[in-house]
C-alpha atoms as one frame of an Amber mdcrd trajectory, in Angstrom:
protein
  15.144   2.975  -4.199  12.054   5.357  -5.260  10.289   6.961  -1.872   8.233
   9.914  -3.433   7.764  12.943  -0.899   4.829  13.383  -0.720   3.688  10.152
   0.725   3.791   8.631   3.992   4.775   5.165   4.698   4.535   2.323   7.174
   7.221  -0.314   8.914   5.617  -3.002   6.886   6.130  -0.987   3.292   3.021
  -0.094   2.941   2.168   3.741   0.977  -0.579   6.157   1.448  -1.169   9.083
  -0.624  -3.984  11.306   0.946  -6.472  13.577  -0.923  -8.986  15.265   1.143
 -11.040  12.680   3.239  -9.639   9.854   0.600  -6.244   8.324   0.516  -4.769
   5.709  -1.846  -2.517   2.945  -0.473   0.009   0.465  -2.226   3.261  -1.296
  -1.586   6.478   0.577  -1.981   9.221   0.234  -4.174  11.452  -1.788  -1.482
   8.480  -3.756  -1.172   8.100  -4.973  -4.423  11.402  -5.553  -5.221  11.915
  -7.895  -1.914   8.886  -9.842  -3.444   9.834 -10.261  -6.913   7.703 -10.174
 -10.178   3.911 -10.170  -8.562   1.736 -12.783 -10.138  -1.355 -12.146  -8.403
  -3.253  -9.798  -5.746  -6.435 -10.652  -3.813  -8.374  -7.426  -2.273 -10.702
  -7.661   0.289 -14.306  -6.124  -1.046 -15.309  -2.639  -1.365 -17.743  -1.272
   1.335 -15.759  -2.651   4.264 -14.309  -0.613   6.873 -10.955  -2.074   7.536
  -9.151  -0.972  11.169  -5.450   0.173  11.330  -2.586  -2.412  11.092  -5.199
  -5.210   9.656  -4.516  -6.669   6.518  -6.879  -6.034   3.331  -5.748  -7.957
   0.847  -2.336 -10.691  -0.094   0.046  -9.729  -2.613   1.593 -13.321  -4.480
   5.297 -13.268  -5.923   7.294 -15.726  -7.254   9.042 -15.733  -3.747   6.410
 -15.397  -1.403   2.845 -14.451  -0.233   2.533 -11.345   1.900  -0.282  -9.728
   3.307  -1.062  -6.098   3.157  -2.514  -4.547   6.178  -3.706  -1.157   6.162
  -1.745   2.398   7.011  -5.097   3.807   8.630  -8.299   2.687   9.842 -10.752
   3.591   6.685 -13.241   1.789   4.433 -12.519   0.751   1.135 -14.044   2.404
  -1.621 -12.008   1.019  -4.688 -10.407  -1.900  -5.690  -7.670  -1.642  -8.645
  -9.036  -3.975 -10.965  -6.350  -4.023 -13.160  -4.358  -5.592 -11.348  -6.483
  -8.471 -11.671  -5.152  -9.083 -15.318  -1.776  -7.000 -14.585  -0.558  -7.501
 -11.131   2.716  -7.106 -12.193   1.694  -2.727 -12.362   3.043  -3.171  -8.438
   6.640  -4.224  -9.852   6.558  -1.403 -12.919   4.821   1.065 -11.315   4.317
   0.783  -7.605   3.361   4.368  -6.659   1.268   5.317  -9.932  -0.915   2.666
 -11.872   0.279  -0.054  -8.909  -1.768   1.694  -6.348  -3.660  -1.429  -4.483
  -7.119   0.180  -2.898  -8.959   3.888  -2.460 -10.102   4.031   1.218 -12.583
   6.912   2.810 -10.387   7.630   5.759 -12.313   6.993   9.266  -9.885  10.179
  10.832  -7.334  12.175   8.493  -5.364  12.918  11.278  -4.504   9.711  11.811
  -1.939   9.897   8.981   0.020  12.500  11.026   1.581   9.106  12.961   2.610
   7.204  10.011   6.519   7.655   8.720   8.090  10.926   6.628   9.675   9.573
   3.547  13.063  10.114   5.745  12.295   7.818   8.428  10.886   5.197   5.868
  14.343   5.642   3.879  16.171   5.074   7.884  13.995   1.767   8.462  15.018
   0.880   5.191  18.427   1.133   5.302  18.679  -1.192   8.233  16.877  -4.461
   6.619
């Protein structure tokens, strides 16, 4: 299972890869591979500030519909719109071209209390 370093992580698989006062979020490898091949993602529109722990968007698998809820409280800036016509990126690439939104983050600290790559590889472990 791929957990890159240098992102954090939530209890409900989410990613978040912070640069400066901006952060990109997606679903993590466990994540995608507990959903199966992704045939379509709905994002909630750009502009909107979205609080901690509420969801932004669904991601549809073969298996199941899951909602994605936010690492941070922040307000969308970008939508991947490639995964419009390939939402199967999150399955081949969940950490590079998979990435789901680009938030402005309301307080960068606020990253400081999501999960080190170790504790998201511990939570893991025990589903």
């Amino acid at each position: 299972m791929n957990i890159p370093a240098d992102l954090k992580y939530t209890k409900d698989n989410e990613w978040i890869r912070v640069k400066g006062n901006e952060a990109y979020i997606g679903i993590t490898d466990f994540a995608q591979s507990q959903l199966g091949d992704v045939v379509f993602v709905e994002i909630m529109q750009t502009g909107r500030e979205i609080d901690q722990s509420d969801s932004f968007g669904t991601v549809e698998s073969v298996k199941a519909v899951s909602e994605v809820f936010m690492p941070v409280t922040g307000t969308i800036l970008e939508a991947n719109v490639e995964l419009e016509n390939e939402p199967e990126l999150l399955n081949t690439d969940p950490y590079g071209d998979g990435w789901i939104i680009k938030i402005l983050l309301a307080d960068p600290s606020s990253v400081n209390s999501l999960l080190s790559p170790k504790d998201y590889e511990e939570l893991i472990k025990q589903e």
